[in-house]
N, C-alpha and C positions, 0 to 999 in steps of 0.2 A: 687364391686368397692368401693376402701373405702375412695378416694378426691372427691372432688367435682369438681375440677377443676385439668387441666391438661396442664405445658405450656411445648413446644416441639421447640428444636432449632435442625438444621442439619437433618433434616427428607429432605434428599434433591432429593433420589429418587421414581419413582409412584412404584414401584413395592415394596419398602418397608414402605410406606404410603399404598399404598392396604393391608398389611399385619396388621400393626395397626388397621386398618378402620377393618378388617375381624374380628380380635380377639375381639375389643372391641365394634361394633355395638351392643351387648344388655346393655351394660352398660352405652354406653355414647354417647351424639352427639357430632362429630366433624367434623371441616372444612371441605372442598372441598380441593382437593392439592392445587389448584390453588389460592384461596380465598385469603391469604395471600401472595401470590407470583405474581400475576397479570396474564394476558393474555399470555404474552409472554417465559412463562417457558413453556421448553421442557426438559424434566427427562428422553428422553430414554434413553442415552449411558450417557451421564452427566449433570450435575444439571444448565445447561444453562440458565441463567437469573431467576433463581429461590432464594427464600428466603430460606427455608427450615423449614419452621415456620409452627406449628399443634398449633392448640386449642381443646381440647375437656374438654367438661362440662356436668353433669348429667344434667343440668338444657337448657332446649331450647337457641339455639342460635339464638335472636330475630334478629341483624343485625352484620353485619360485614363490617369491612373496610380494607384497606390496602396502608400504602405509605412508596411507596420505597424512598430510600435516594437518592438524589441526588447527592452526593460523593460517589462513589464507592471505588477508586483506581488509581493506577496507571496503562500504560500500559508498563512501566518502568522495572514493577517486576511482569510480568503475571505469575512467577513459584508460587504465594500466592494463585493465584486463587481468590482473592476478587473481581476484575476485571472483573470475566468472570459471579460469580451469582448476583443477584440482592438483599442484606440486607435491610432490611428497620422495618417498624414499623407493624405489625399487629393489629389490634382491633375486641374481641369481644364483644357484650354484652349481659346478661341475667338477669334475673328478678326471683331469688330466691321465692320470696313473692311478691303477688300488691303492686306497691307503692312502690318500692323499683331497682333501676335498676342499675347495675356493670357494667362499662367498664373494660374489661380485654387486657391487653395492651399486647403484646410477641416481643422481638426486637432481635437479631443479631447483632453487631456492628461490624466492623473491626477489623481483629486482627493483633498481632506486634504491637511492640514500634516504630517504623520505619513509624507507616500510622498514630500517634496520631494526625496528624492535622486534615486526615478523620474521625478517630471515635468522636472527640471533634465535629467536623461538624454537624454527623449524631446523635450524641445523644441528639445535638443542636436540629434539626429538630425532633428529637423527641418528646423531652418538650415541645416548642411551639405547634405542635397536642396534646399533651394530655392537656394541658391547657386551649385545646377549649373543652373537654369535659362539657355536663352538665348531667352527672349523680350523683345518688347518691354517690356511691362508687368508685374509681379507684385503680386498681391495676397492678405493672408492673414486669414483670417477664420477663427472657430470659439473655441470654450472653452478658454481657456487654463489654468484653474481656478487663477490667479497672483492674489494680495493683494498688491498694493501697497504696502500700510502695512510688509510682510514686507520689511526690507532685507537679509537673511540668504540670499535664495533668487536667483539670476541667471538664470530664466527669463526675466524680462522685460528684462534686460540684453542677455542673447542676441540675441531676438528686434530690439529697436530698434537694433542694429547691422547689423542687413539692412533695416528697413523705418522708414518714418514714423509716428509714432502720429498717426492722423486725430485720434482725440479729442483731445487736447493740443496739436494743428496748429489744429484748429478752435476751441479755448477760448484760443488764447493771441491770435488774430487781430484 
């Protein structure tokens, strides 16, 4: 295995998380299906109130969190499907070295131009959780489902006021 870290969006059913979890058990610890998703997902026929959110890390996953958004969707436009899984924010953390502890954050947001007042919402609720972290290190990864070209929407406003954009760190060096 050659990351260290692995963040996973749309992993929405158990039988294709089992298959993940099978192939790479000696290489890396990862989530429970559930761990990021909460209690109430059910994966057999469809990803019913599921996040579809994986973490795995060579390094022990000392705790984990999970919070779902509280804006979903509409019940206006169930043909999206936003509505029917549960997106939200996952966290894990691990401890590379003593003395040293990373929150690893993995999120989902709503996607379409059509729900931006949800994913502005939910990536609202995102920031203020990771802003209660007190670790040494955070890091956030996962689908933001933000256009860029979109200067109307402040997801991504939000978000680069708690973190670095790597890519735009690494193309402007």
């Amino acid at each position: 295995a050659q990351y260290d870290v692995v963040i996973l969006q749309e992993l929405w059913m158990k039988g294709d998380y089992d298959i993940l979890k099978n192939i790479t058990s000696e290489s890396y610890y990862i989530t429970d299906f559930k761990d990021l998703s909460g209690s109430r997902c059910s994966a057999l026929f469809a990803p019913l109130q599921c996040s579809g959110l994986t973490i795995l890390s060579k390094f022990p996953i000392q705790e984990f969190s999970f919070l779902p958004f509280s804006k979903r969707g509409s019940w206006l436009t169930p043909w999206d499907g936003e509505i029917l899984v549960q997106k939200g924010l996952g966290m894990v953390q691990i401890s590379p070295v003593p003395e040293l502890r990373i929150d690893i954050f993995n999120t989902h947001a709503i996607a379409q131009d059509y729900n931006k007042y949800y994913r502005e919402s939910q990536i609202g609720e995102a920031v203020q959780f990771m802003q209660q972290s007190d670790a040494n290190a955070i890091l956030l990864g996962g689908d933001i489902n933000y256009d860029l070209r979109d200067h109307s929407e402040t997801s991504y406003q939000l978000i680069s006021q708690l973190f670095d954009d790597s890519y735009f760190s690494f193309k402007n060096q």
